[in-house]
N, C-alpha and C positions, 0 to 999 in steps of 0.2 A: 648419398643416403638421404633420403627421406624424412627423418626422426628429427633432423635440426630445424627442419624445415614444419614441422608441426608444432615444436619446442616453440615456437614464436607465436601460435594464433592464439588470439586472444579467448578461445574456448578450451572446455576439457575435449580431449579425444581419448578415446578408450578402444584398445582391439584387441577382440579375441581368434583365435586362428578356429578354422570350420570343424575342428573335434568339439569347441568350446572354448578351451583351454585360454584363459585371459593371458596379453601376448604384449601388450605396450601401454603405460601412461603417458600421457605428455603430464609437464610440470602443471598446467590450471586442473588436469582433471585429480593428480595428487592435492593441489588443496581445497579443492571441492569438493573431493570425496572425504578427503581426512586419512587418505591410506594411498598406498602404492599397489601395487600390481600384488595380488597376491596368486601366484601359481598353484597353489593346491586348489581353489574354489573355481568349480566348473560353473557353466553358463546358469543350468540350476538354480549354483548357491550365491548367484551373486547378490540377489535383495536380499538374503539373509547376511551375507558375508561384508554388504558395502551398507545393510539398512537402512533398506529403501524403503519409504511409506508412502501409503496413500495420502495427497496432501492432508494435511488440516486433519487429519486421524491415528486413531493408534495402528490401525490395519497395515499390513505389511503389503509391499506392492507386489500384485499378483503375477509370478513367476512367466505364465502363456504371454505376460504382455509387455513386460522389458522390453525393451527396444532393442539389446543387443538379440535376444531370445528369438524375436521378430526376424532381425535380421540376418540370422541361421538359418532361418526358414526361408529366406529368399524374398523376405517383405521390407517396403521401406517404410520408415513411419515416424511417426512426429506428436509426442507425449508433451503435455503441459501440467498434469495432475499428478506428480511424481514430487519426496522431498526428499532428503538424504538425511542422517543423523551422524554428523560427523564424532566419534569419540570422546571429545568433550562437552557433548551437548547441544553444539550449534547446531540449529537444523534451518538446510538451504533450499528452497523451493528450487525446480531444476524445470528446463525447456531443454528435450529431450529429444535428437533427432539420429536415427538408426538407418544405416544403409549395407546390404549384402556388396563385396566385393568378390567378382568372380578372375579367375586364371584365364592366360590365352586358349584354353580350351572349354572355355564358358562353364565348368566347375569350380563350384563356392571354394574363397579360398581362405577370404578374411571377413570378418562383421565391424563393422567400424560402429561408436555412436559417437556424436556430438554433442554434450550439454551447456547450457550454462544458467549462470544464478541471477533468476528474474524476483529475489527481494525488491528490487524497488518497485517493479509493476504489481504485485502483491499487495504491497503495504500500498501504492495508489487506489489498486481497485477496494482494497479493505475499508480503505478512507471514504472514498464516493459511496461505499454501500452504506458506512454509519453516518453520515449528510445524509443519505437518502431518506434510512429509519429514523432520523430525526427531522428533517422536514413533513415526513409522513404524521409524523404521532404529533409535531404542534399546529399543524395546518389545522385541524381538527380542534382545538384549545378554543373556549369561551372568551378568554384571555388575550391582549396585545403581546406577544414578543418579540424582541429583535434581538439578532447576533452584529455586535460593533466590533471592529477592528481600533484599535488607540491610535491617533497620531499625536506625534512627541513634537514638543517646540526644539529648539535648537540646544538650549539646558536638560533638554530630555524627559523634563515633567510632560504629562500628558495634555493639551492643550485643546483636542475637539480626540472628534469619535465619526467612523462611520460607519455608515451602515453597510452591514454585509447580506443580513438578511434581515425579511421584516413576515409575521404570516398573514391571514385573512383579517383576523380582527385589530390588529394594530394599524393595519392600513385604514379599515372602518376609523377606528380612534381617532385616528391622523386627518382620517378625509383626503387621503392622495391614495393614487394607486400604487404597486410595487416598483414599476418601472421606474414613477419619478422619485422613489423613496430609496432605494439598494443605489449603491456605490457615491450617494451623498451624506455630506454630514450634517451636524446637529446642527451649526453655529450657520449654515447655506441656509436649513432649510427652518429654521427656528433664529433669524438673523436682531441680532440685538443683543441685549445681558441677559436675556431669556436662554439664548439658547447655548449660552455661553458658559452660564451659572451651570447648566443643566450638564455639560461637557465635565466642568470643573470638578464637580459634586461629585459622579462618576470614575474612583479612584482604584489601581490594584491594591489587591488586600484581601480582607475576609471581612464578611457584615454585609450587611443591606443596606444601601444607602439611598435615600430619597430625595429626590429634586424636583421642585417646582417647574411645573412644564405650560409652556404658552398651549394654547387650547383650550385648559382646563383638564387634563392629566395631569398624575405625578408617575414618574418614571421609578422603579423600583428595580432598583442594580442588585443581584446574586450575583455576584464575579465569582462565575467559572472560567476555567483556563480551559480552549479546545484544541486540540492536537497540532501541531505544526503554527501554532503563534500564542504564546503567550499574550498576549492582548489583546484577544477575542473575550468576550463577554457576554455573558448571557442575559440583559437583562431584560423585562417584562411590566408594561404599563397596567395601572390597574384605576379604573376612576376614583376620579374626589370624593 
């Protein structure tokens, strides 16, 4: 048989036999849907039945373009903007891939689809898109800022800071370009008790805290925390 042999892929499969009629789960596509095979819901009702949405919306996913739907009709196809809404709330972004399977007599006999749950690629592209609007909206700033990452001594207090990002006018401030400024630190490129103090000063928490900066800057820390490291920083030079 067949069934054990799908019971193993690390995707959901779903199939409906060619009246419609939903006909098999394997075990990922029961808990990526949040449901099992239900028999009474035809090909129709399955975005209402499995609630299926257009990603990122309340819109319901339009019935002509299921993938199983698709693949009744004798098309293959491959959806990326589909989410599910599992029973308790979860809702799983789905990669979607539908294929007609026909009988030795080249009449349709089954529609198989394929999905599985691309949360992590979601939550990546979500991320690069808010880096994005945020390099966008301070590259523009009158203002010096940078985004630091903390590095910890071996006691785990914070001991320097690098730079992860710096925009137009911090660079101006600095007098380096971005190249020689991003992925160095305070204490490399500000070397001394200057830039050490300036590291030091620089603490998690809540407050503003200001440090004395070689050049003639003072460095003006807002510690915000940004998504995937607590120890990113946002803070922002403003002259003497």
């Amino acid at each position: 048989m067949l069934f054990p042999f799908l019971e193993g892929i690390p995707v959901g499969i779903f199939i409906v036999r060619s009246g419609g009629q939903a006909y098999y789960a394997n075990r990922d596509a029961v808990r990526l849907l949040g449901r099992g095979v239900l028999p009474s819901a035809s090909a129709e009702d399955l975005a209402d039945a499995y609630d299926v949405r257009v990603r990122g919306t309340e819109e319901p996913y339009p019935t002509n373009r299921l993938a199983i739907v698709e693949a009744l009709a004798g098309r293959a196809t491959d959806h990326d903007d589909a989410e599910i809404r599992q029973p308790d709330g979860t809702v799983v972004p789905m990669q979607i891939w539908g294929t007609p399977v026909a009988g030795p007599n080249g009449a349709l006999e089954y529609a198989i689809t394929a999905f599985a749950d691309v949360s992590d690629r979601v939550r990546a592209e979500e991320l690069r898109a808010s880096e994005e609007r945020f390099r966008t909206s301070v590259e523009v700033l009158p203002d010096g800022l940078a985004v630091f990452s903390a590095i910890h001594d071996s006691a785990g207090g914070v001991a320097d800071f690098r730079y992860e990002y710096i925009n137009e006018a911090g660079c101006r401030m600095d007098q380096r370009s971005r190249e020689e400024t991003v992925g160095h630190t305070l204490v490399e490129l500000f070397p001394g008790a200057g830039g050490l103090r300036a590291a030091r000063r620089i603490r998690p928490g809540g407050g503003d805290r200001r440090a004395a900066r070689p050049g003639g800057h003072r460095l003006r820390g807002r510690l915000r925390r940004t998504a995937g490291d607590p120890g990113f920083r946002h803070p922002d030079r403003e002259a003497r």
